[in-house]
KEMI-699113 format. One record per residue (C-alpha): residue number from 1; residue in three letters; x, y, z. Coordinates in steps of 0.25 Angstrom, whole numbers, plus 5000, padded with zeros to 4 digits. Layout:
BEGIN
k/r/east/north/up
NUM/ALA/X/Y/Z
...
//
This chain:
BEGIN
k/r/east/north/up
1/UNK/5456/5335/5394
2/UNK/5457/5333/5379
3/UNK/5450/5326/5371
4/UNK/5461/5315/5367
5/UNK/5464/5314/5383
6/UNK/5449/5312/5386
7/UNK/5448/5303/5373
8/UNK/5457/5293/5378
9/UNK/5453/5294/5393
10/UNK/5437/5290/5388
11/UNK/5444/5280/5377
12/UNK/5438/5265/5379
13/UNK/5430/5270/5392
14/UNK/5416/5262/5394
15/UNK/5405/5268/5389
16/UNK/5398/5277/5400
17/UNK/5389/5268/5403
18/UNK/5376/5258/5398
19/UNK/5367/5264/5406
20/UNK/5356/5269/5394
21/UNK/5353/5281/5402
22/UNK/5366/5288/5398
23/UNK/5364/5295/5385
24/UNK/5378/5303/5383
25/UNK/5391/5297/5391
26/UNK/5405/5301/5388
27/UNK/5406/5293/5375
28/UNK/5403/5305/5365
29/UNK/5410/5315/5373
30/UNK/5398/5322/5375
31/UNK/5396/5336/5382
32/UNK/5386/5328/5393
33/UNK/5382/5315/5399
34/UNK/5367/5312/5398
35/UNK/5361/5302/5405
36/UNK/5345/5298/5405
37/UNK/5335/5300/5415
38/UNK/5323/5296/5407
39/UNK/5317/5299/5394
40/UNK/5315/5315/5397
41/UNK/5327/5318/5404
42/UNK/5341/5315/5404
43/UNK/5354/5322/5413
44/UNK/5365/5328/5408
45/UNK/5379/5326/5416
46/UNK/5393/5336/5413
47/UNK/5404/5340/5420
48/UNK/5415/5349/5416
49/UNK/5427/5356/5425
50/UNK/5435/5368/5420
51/UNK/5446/5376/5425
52/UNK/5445/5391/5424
53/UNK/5446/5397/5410
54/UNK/5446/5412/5417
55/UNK/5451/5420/5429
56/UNK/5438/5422/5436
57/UNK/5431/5412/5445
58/UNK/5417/5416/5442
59/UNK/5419/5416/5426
60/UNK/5426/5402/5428
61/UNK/5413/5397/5434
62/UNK/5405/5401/5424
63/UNK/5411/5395/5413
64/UNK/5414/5381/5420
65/UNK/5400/5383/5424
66/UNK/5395/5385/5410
67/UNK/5403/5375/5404
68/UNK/5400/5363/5412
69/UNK/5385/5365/5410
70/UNK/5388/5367/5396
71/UNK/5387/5352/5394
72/UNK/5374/5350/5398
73/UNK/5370/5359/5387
74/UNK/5379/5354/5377
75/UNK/5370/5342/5379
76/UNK/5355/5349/5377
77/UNK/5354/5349/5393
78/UNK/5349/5358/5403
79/UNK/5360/5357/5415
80/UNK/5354/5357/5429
81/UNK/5362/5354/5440
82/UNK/5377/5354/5442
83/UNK/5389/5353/5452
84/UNK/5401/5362/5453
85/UNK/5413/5352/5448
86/UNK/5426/5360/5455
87/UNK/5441/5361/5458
88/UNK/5445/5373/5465
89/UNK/5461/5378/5472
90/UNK/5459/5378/5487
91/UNK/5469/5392/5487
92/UNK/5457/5399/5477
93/UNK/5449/5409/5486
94/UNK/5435/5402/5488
95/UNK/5430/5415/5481
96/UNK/5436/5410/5468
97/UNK/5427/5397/5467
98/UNK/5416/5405/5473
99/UNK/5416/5414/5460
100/UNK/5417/5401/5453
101/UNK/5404/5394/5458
102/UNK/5397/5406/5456
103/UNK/5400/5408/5441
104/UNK/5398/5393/5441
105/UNK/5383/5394/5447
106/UNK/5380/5407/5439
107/UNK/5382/5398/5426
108/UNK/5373/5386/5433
109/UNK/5363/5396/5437
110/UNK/5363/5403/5422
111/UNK/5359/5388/5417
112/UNK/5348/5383/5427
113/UNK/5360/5374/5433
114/UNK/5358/5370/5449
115/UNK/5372/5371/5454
116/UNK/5372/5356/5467
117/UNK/5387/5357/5472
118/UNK/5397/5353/5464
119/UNK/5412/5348/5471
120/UNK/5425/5355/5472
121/UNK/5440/5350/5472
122/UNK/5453/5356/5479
123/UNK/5461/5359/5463
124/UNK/5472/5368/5460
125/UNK/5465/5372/5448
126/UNK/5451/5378/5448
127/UNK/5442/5368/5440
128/UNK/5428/5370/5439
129/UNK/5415/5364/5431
130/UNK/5402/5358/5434
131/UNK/5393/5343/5434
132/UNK/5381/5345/5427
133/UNK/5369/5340/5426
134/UNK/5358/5343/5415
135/UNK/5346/5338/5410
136/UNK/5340/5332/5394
137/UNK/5331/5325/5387
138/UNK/5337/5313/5383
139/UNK/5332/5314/5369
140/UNK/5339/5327/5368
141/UNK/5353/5327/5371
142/UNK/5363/5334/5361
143/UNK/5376/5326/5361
144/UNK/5388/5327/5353
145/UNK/5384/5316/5344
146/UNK/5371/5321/5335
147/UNK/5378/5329/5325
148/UNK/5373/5326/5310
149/UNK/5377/5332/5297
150/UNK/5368/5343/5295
151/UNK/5369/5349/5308
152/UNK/5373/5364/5308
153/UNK/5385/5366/5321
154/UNK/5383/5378/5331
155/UNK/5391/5382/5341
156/UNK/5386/5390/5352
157/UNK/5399/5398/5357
158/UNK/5412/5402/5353
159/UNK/5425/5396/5352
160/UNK/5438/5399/5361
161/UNK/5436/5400/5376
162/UNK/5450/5393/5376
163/UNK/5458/5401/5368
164/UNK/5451/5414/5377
165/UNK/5452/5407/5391
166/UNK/5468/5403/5387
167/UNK/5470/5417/5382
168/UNK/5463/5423/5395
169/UNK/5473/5414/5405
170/UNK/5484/5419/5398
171/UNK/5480/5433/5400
172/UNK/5479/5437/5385
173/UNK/5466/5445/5391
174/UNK/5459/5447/5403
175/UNK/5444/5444/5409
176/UNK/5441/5460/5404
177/UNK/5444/5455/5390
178/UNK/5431/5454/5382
179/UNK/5436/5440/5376
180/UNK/5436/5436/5392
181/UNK/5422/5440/5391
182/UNK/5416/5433/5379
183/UNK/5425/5420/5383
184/UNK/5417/5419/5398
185/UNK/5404/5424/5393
186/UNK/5405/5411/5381
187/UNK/5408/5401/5391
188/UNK/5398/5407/5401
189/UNK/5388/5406/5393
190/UNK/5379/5393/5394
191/UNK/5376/5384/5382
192/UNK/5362/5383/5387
193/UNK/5355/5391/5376
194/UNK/5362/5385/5365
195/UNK/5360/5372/5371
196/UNK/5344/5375/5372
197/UNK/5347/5379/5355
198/UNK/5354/5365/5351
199/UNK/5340/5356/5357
200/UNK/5331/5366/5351
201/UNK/5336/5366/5338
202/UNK/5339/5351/5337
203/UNK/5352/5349/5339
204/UNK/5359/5336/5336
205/UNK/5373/5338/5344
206/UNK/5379/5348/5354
207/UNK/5392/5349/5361
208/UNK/5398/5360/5370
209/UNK/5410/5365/5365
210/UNK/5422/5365/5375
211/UNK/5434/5359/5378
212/UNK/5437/5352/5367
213/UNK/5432/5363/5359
214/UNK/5425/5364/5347
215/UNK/5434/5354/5337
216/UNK/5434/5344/5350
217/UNK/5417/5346/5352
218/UNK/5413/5347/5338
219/UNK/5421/5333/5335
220/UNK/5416/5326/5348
221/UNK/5402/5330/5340
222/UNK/5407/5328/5326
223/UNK/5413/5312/5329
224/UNK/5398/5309/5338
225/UNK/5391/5312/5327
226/UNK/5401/5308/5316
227/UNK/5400/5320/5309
228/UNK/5408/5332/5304
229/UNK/5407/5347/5310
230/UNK/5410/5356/5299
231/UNK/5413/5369/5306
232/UNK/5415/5384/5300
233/UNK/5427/5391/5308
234/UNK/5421/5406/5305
235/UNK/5408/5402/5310
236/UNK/5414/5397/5323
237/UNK/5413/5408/5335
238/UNK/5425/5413/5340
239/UNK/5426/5420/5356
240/UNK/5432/5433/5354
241/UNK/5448/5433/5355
242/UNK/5447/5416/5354
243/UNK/5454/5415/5340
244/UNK/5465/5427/5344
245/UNK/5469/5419/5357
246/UNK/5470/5408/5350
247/UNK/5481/5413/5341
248/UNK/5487/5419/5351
249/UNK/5490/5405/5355
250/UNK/5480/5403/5367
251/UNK/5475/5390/5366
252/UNK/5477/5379/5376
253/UNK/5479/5362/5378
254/UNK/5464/5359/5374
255/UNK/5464/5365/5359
256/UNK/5477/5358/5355
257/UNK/5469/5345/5361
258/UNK/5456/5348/5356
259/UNK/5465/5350/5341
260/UNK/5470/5336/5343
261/UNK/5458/5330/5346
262/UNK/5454/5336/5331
263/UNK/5465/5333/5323
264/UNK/5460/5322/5312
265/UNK/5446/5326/5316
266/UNK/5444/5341/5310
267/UNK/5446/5345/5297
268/UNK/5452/5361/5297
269/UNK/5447/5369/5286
270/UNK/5462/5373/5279
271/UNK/5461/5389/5282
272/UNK/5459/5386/5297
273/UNK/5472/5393/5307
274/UNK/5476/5385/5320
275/UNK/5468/5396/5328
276/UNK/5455/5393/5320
277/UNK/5458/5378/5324
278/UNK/5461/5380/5338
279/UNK/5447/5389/5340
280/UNK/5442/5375/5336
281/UNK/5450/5367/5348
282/UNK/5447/5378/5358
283/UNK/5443/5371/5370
284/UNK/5431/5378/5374
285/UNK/5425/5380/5389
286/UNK/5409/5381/5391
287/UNK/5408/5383/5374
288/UNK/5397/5382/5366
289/UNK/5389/5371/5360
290/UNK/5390/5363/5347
291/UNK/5380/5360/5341
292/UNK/5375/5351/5331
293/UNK/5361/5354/5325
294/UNK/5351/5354/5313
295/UNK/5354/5365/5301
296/UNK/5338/5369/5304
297/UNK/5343/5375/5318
298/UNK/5355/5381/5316
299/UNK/5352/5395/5312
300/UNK/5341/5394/5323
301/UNK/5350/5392/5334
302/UNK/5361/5400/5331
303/UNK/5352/5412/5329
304/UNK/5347/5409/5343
305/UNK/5360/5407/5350
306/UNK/5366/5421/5342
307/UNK/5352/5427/5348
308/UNK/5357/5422/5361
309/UNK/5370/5429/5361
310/UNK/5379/5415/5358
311/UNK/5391/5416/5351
312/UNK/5383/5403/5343
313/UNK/5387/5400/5328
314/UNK/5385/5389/5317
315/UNK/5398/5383/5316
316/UNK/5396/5373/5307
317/UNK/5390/5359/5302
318/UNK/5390/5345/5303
319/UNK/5391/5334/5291
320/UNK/5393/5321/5288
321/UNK/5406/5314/5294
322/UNK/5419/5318/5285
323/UNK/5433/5312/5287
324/UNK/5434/5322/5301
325/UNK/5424/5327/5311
326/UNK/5425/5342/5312
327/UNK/5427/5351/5300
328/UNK/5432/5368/5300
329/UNK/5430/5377/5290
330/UNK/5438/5389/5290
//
């Protein structure tokens, strides 16, 4: 769904509720609910259903896998528990979303997560994601909203699942093709370590960045905080082939909404070519993490997510509020 559509679905709805306990509803657009148990612990609720980005059943399940989980992290939580959230066509061998669990549950296994059940649905199109439950101190949840001027940006993976996977239905390269590769291996890999980073180095915001891609999350976190996120184009990573695919024209329904959402909103530096701007709307599938966090720690946590193998980089800064939310430099 886009960001407009879901804007004026959540428009002059209630507040979650008034229960005290609940520390992060839907109001911010956060990557998480959080709601307190007690003044040490506190659980962290998600749930996210995708349809496949790739031909085999196992790789899908890993991905959906990952990516569902990945919002307990986007919060500073340790994911526990969760249920298999699926829509699967009666015709499909059972063999098919037999592979699918399995790549689902290798992920689950990969991040200490205790797979319960889950419920499945008669659909013609395959759809598959996961409920999560995780656990935080309630002192130390990273939302959305705590950027301040100052802060250094990370991100934690590279841009362009989209503009791969759209190229990839469309047969402009196969699954033996080394951007295939380095496509699944990114959204396969858990955000756990880079999670674990952003608390120890006293991080003030954190979002995951997917479908509303990197201009849609980096302004959710930019208008919670009522700041503005200064981004350096050359220093944003780039998946291998992302940028070639997007001139050859493979983009798809979510970046032109995702462009939309950021019109008025994001200032383009004057050098910057459509491409370039449309790596920026790229809706992105179990991506990395944006984070918001002290100058001090920057180097420090980017060395160690480099030394970990991460396609990590410091993309920018934040300041003080401008006329606009997000800013590129070319």
């Amino acid at each position: 769904m886009s960001p407009e559509d879901l804007g004026a679905i959540l428009e002059g709805l209630p507040r979650t509720t008034d229960d005290p306990d609940v520390l992060v509803g839907y109001e911010s657009a956060d990557d998480a609910g959080v709601y307190r148990l007690d003044d040490e612990r506190a659980i962290v609720f998600t749930v996210d259903v995708i349809t496949p980005l790739v031909d085999d059943p196992r790789d899908f399940g890993r991905i959906a896998a990952a990516n569902s989980i990945s919002d307990v992290y986007a919060m500073g939580g340790r994911p526990l528990i969760a249920l298999n959230v699926s829509g699967f066509a009666p015709k499909l061998p059972p063999r098919i979303y037999r592979e699918l669990l399995s790549g689902a549950h290798e992920i689950a296994r990969e991040a200490g997560v205790a797979v319960l059940g889950g419920h499945t649905i008669k659909d013609p199109e395959i759809k598959y994601g996961m409920a999560v439950v995780g656990e935080i101190h309630p002192q130390r949840i990273l939302t959305n909203r705590g950027a301040r001027p100052g802060d250094a940006l990370i991100l934690t993976k590279a841009l362009g699942t989209s503009a791969l996977a759209t190229a990839f239905k469309n047969r402009a390269f196969d699954d033996e093709d080394p951007r295939y590769r380095s496509m699944v291996a990114s959204m396969t890999r858990l955000n756990r370590e880079a999670s674990e980073l952003a608390l120890r180095h006293g991080s003030h915001a954190m979002t995951d960045v997917t479908g509303f891609g990197l201009s849609g999350h980096g302004l959710e976190m930019a208008e919670g905080s009522q700041v503005t996120l200064t981004l350096e184009l050359e220093q944003i990573p780039v998946l291998e082939g992302a940028l070639e695919m997007l001139q050859a024209g493979y983009t798809c329904g979510g970046s032109q909404a995702n462009r939309r959402r950021a019109q008025g909103k994001v200032k383009y530096s004057a050098g910057l070519d459509e491409f370039e701007e449309y790596l920026l709307h790229d809706p992105q599938t179990s991506g990395g993490l944006l984070v918001s966090l002290p100058e001090a720690g920057a180097d420090a946590m980017l060395r160690t997510l480099l030394d970990q193998g991460h396609e990590a980089a410091r993309i920018g800064r934040v300041e003080a509020k401008k006329g606009h939310f997000m800013e590129i430099l070319g």
